[in-house]
C-alpha positions as CSV (number, residue, x, y, z in Angstrom):
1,X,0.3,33.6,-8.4
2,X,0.2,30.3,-6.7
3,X,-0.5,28.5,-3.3
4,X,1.3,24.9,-1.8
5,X,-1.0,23.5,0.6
6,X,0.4,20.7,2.5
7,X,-1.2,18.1,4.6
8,X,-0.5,14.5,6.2
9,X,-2.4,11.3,4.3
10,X,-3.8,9.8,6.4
11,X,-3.7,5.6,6.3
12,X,-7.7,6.0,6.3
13,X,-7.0,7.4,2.8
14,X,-6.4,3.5,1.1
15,X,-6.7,3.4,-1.7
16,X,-6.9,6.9,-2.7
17,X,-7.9,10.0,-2.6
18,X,-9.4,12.8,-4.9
19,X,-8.3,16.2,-4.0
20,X,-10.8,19.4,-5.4
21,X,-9.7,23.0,-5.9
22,X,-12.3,25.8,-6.4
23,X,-10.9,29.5,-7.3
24,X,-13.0,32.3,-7.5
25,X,-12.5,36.3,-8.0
26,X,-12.8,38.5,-10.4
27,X,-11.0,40.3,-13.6
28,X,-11.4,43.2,-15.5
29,X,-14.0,43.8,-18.1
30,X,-13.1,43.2,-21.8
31,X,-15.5,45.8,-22.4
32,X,-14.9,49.3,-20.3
33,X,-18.7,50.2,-18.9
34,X,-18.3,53.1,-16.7
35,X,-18.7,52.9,-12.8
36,X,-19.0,48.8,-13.7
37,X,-17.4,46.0,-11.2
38,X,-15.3,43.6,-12.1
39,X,-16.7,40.6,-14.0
40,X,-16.7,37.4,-12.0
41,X,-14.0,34.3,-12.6
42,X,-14.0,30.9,-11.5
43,X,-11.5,27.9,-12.4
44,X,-11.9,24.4,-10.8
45,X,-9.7,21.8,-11.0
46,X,-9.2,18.1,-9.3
47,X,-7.0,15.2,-9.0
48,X,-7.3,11.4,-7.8
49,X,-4.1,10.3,-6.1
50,X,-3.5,6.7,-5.2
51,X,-2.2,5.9,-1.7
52,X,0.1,3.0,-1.4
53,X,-1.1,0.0,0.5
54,X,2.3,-1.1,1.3
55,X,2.2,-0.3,5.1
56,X,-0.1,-3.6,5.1
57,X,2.4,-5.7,2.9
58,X,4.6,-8.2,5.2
59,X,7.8,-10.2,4.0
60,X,7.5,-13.6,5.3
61,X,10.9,-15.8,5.6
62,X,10.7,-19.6,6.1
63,X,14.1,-21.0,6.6
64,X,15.6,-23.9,8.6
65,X,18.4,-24.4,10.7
66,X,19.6,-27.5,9.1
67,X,21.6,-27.6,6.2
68,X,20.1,-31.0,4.6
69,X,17.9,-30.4,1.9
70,X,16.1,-34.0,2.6
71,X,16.0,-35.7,6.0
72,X,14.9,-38.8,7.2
73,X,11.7,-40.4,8.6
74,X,11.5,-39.8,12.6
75,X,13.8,-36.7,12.0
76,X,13.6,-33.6,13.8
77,X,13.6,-30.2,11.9
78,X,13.6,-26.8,13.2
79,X,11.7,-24.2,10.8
80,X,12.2,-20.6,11.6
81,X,9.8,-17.8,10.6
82,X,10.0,-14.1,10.3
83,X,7.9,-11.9,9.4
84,X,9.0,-7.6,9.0
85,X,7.1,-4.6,7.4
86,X,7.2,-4.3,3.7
87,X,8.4,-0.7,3.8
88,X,11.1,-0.6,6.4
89,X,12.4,-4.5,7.2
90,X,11.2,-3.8,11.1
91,X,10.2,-6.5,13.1
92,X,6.5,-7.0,13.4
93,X,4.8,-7.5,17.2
94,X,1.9,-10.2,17.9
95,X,2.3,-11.8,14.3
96,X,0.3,-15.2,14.0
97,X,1.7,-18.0,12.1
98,X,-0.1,-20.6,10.5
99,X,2.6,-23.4,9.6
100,X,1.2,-26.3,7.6
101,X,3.3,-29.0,6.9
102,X,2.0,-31.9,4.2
103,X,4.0,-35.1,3.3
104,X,4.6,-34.6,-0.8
105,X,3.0,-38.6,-1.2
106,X,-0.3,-36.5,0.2
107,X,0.1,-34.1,-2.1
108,X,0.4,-36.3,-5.3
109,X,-3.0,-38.1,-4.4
110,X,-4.5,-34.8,-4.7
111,X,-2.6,-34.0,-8.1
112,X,-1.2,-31.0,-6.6
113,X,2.3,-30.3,-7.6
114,X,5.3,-29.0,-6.2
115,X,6.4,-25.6,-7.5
């Protein structure tokens, strides 16, 4: 025989879990002693189950309205960002953005490059 035990995981659970079963009874004597019990039986067994961690991944998307690909000094650019859950594309509530924007001639005199 068998048993299915179900249960929610818990988000606490990151990164896994390890999961421990313990069966004990009895079965018959291979050996027939009169007015004897049953001998006892036990059987273990466990498994370590990873929980994904992608309830805490984002998908970031930096675009911009314009459709130049290089503008001009003194020129205004809008630069949109959104950010949604990994797992489902919803929008995500009180996200903070850090936007950096660095000139490329900055860059070079660090010998940084562009990817």
């Amino acid at each position: 025989d068998s048993a299915t035990v179900e249960f929610r995981i818990s988000k606490d659970w990151i990164p896994g879990f390890t999961v421990h079963a313990e069966l004990t009874g009895s079965i018959p004597r291979e050996i027939e002693v009169t007015d004897s019990l049953h001998r006892p039986a036990i059987a273990t067994g466990s498994v370590s189950l990873k929980v994904s961690r992608d309830i805490y991944k984002l998908n970031v998307s930096i675009n911009t309205k314009e459709t130049d690909e290089s503008f001009t000094p003194s020129s205004i650019i809008h630069i949109g960002v959104d950010v949604t859950q990994h797992t489902n594309n919803a929008a995500v509530d009180k996200v903070e953005v850090c936007l950096i924007i660095v000139d490329e001639a900055i860059l070079s005199l660090t010998g940084h490059t562009l990817l």
